[in-house]
C-alpha positions in Angstrom: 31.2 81.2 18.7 33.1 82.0 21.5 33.9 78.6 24.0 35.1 78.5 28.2 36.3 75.8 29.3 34.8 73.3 32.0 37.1 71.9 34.7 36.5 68.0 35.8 33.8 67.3 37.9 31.1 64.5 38.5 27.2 65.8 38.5 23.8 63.4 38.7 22.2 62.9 35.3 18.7 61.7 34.7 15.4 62.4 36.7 13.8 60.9 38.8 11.9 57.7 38.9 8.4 59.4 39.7 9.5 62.7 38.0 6.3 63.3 35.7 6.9 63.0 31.8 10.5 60.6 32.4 11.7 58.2 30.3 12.7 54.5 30.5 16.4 55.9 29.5 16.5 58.2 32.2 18.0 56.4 35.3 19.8 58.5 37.5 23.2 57.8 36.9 27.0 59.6 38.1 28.6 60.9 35.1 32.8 62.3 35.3 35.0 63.9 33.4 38.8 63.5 33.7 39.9 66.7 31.9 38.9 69.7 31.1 36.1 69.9 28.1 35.5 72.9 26.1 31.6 74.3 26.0 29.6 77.0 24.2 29.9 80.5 26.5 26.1 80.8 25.9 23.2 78.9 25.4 22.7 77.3 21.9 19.2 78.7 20.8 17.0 77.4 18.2 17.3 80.3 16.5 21.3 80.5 16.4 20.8 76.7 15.4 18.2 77.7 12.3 20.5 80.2 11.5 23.7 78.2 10.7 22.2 74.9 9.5 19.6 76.6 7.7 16.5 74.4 9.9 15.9 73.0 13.3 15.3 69.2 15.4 12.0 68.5 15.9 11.5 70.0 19.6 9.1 69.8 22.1 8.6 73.6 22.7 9.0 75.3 19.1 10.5 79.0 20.1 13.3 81.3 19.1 14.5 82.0 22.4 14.7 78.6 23.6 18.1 75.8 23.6 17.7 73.8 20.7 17.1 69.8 21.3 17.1 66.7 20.1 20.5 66.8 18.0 23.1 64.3 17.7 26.7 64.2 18.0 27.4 64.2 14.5 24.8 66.9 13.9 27.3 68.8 16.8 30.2 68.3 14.9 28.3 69.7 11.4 27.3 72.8 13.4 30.9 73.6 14.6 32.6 73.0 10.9 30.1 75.6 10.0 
């Protein structure tokens, strides 16, 4: 898997509070980074996902083609030791 990496930068995340389907733990909120992070050069599908760790999260829009959700940082760290 090939990785770029990100420079630092601040960005918004969350939604909005009237943002239709929003959770409680989605407050709009500043998030930063002080250095420069790695990240995947393309889009982590549910298919490349099925394909390494032999299944899939539960997601909310079951498809091939679509970014995989729902995983955790220690589920991250399984698929790059892979």
């Amino acid at each position: 898997m090939a990785f770029v990496e990100l420079p630092p930068g601040r960005f918004t995340m969350g939604s909005a509070s009237l943002e239709a389907g929003r959770n409680d733990d989605e407050t709009l909120h500043d998030v930063g980074d002080h250095e420069a992070v790695p990240d995947g050069a393309e889009r982590m599908t549910q298919q490349k996902w099925r394909t390494v760790m032999g299944g899939c999260p539960p997601t909310s829009r079951p498809a091939a083609a679509l970014p995989v959700e729902n995983v955790t940082f220690a589920e991250v760290q399984k698929f790059i030791e892979s």
